[in-house]
C-alpha positions as a printed NumPy array, in Angstrom:
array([[ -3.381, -39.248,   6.39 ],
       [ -3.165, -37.179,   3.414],
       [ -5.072, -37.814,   0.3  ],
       [ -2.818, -36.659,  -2.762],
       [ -4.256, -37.369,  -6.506],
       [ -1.645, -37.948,  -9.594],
       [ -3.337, -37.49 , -12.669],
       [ -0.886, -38.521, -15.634],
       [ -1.658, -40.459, -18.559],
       [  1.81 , -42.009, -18.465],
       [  1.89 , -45.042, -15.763],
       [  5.71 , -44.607, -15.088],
       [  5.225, -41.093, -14.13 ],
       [  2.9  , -42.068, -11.814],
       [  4.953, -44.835, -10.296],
       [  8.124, -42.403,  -9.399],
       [  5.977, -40.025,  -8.393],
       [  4.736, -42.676,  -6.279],
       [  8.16 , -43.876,  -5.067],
       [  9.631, -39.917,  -4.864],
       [  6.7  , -39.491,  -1.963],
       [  6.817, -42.362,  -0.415],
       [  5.594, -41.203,   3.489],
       [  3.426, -43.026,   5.482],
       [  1.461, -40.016,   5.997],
       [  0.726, -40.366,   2.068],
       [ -2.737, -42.484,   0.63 ],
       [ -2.719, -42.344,  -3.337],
       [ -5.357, -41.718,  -5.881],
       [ -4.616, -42.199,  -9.528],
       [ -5.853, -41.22 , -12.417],
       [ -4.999, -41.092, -16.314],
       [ -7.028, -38.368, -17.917],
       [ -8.76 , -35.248, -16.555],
       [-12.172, -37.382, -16.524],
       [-11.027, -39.796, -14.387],
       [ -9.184, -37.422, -11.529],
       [-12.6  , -35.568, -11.606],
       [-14.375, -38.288, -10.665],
       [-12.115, -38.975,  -8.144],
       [-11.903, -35.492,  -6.654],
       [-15.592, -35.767,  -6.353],
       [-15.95 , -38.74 ,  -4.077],
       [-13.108, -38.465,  -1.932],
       [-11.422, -36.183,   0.161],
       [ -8.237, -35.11 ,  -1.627],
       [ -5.243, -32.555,  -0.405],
       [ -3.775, -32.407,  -2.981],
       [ -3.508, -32.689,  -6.673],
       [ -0.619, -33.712,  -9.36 ],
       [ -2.044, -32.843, -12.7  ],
       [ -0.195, -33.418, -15.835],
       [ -1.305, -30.964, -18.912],
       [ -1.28 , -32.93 , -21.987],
       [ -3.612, -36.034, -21.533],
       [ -6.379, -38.171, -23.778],
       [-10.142, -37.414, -23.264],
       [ -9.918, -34.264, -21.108],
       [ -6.504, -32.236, -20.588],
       [ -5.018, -30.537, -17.278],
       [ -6.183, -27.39 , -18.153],
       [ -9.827, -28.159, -18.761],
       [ -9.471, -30.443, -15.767],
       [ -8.368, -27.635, -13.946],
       [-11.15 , -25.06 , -15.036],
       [-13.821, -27.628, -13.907],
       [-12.088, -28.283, -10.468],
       [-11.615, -24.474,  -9.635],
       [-15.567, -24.335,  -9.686],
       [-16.192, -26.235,  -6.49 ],
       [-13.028, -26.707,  -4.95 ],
       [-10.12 , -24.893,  -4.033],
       [ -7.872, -27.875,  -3.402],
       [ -3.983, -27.067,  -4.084],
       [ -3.085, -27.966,  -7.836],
       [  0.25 , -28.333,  -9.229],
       [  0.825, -28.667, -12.918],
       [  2.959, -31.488, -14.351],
       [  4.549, -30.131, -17.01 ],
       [  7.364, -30.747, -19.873],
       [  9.761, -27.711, -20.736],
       [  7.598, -27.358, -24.384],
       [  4.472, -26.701, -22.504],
       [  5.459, -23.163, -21.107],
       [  2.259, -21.366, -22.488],
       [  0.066, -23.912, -21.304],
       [  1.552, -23.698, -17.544],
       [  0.898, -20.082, -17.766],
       [ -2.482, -20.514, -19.049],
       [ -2.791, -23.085, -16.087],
       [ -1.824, -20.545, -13.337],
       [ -4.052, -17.643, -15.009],
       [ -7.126, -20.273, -14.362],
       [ -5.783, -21.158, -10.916],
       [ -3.106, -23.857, -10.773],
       [ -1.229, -23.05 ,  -7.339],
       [  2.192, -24.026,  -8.925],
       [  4.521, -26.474, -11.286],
       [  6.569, -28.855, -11.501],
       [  8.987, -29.231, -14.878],
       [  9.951, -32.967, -16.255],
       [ 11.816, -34.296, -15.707],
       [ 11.396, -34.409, -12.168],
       [ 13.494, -33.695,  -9.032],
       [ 12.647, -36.163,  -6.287],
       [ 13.761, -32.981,  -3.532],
       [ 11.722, -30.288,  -5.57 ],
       [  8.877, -32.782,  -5.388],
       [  9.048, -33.383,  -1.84 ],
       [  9.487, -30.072,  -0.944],
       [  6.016, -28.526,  -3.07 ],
       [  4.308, -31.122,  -2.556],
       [  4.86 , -30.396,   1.701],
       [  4.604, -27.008,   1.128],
       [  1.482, -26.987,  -0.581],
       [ -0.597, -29.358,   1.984],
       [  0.708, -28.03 ,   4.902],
       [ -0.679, -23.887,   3.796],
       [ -3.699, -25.43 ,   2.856],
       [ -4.595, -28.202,   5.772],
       [ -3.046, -24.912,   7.936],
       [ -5.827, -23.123,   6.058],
       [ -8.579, -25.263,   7.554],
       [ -7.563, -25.675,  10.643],
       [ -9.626, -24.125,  13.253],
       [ -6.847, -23.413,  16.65 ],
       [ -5.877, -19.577,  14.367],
       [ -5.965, -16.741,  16.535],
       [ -8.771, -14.053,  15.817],
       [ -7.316, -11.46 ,  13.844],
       [ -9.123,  -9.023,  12.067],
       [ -6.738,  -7.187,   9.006],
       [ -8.398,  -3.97 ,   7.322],
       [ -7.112,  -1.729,   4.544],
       [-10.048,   0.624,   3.565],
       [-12.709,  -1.724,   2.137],
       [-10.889,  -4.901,   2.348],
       [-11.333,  -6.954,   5.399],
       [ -9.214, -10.429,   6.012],
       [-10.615, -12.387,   9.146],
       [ -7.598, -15.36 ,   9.594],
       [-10.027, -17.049,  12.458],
       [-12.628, -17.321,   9.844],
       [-10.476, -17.094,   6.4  ],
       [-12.777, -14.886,   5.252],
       [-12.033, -12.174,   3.199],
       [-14.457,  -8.874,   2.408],
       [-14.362,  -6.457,  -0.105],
       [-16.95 ,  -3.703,   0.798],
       [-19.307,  -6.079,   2.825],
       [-18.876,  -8.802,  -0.187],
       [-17.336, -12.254,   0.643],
       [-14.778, -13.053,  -1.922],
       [-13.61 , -16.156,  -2.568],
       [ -9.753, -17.082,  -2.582],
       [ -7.162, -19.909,  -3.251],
       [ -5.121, -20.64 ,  -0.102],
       [ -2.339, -19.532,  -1.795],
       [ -4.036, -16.295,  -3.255],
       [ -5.233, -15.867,   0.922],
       [ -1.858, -16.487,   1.908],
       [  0.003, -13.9  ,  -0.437],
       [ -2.979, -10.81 ,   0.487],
       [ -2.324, -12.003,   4.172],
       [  1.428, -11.206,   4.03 ],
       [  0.878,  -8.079,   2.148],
       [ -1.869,  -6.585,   4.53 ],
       [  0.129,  -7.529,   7.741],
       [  2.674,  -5.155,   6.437],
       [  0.899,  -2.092,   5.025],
       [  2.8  ,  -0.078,   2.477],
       [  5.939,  -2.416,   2.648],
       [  7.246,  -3.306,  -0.285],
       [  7.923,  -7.269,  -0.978],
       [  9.833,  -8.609,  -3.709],
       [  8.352, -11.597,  -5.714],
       [ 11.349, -13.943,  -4.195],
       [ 10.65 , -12.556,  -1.356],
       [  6.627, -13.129,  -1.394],
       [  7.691, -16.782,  -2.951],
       [ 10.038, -17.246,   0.119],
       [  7.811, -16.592,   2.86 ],
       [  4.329, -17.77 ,   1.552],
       [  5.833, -21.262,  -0.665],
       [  8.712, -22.132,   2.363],
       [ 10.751, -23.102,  -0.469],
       [ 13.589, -21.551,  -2.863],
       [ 12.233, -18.608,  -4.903],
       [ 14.985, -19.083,  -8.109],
       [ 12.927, -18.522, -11.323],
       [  9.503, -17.716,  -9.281],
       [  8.738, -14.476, -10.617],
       [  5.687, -15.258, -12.85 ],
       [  4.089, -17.429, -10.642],
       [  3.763, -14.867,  -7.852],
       [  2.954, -12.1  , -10.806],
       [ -0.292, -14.351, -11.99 ],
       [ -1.579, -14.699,  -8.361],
       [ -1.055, -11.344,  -7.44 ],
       [ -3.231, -10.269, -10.827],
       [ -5.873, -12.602,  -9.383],
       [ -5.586, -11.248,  -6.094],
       [ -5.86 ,  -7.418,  -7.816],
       [ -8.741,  -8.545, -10.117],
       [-10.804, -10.187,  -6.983],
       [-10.091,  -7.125,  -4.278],
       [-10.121,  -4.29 ,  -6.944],
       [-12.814,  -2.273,  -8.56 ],
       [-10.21 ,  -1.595, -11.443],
       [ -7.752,  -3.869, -11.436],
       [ -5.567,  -1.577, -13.826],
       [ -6.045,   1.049, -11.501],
       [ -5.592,  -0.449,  -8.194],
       [ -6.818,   1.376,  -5.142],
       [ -4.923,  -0.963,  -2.293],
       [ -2.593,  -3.894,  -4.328],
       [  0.025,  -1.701,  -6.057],
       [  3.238,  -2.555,  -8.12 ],
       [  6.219,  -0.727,  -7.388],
       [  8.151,  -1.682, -10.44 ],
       [ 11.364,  -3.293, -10.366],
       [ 10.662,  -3.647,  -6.56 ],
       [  7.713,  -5.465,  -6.045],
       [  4.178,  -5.711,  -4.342],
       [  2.676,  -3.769,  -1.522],
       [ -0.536,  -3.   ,   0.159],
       [ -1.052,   0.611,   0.506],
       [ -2.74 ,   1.804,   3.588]])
């Protein structure tokens, strides 16, 4: 059973949400301001969380902030085509991904699998043992761990899953569609700026100077790479 929150103070929101996952594997929390799904997140065991931006008494992105500092639970942004900054604001302070109203009941679906099934894949403990290393930074998938000069650093599952793909392919090049492709399992159109914000997290938690990365590089108009 997977727990999945919807935060959204609009009821009938919630309901198709509701109706556009309906799966047996699926138990439902709701809540209708950032306050609320906080509580929540702290007293149960949730997978996953639908947050909307623009609610009464505490908004998605302060909701968001507060989660990210003792959970790393996947988070995807509810979010209306006006709202553009505040979705990129949202994935700068750690949102995994979003979802534009109105909604697609097959785009839905599909992040809403996507996203449980990296991160429950995350914590599952049958991984084989392998040990990645690029000069100081060590990724241990049995463990998911991940070292930068003897210093655990702490990741996202998706931020794990991108540096993961990158370092099991020293110096190749991958294209954001590409990354978007293989780490998401899902259709990369109009994906570029999500990948671009996690990979400047990624740069920003591995690198001593982000702007002058020693390992995460950006071969422009190509893509991302880990150089060995």
């Amino acid at each position: 059973m997977y727990n999945i929150l919807i935060c959204d103070d609009e009821k009938d929101i919630i309901n198709a949400l509701r109706i556009y996952l309906n799966d047996s594997q699926y138990q439902f929390f709701e809540a209708y301001n950032g306050k609320q799904a906080l509580d929540i997140i702290v007293t149960e065991e949730i997978h996953l969380v639908l947050l909307d931006i623009m609610m009464p008494v505490m908004d998605g992105i302060e909701t968001l902030e507060k989660i990210r500092q003792f959970s790393n639970v996947p988070v995807i942004f509810l979010t209306a085509k006006s709202e553009e900054v505040d979705m990129i604001l949202g994935l700068n302070i750690g949102a995994d991904d979003y979802i534009t109203k109105p909604f697609s009941p097959m785009e839905v679906t599909a992040r809403v699998k996507s996203h449980l099934r990296r991160f429950l894949y995350l914590g599952a403990g049958e991984l084989k043992a392998d040990i990645l290393r690029i000069g100081g930074v060590e990724l241990n998938d049995k463990a998911k761990q991940v070292m930068v000069d003897g210093e655990n650093i702490s990741m996202t599952p998706t931020e794990y899953e991108i540096l993961k793909l990158l370092m099991e392919h020293p110096n190749e090049v991958f294209t954001p569609k590409e990354i978007y492709r293989r780490v998401w399992k899902d259709n990369p159109l109009g994906t570029e700026n999500i990948v671009a914000v996690h990979v400047r997290h990624i740069r920003e938690k591995i690198e001593i100077d982000a702007a002058n990365p020693r390992y995460l590089k950006v071969i422009w108009g190509q893509g991302y790479k880990m150089e060995k």
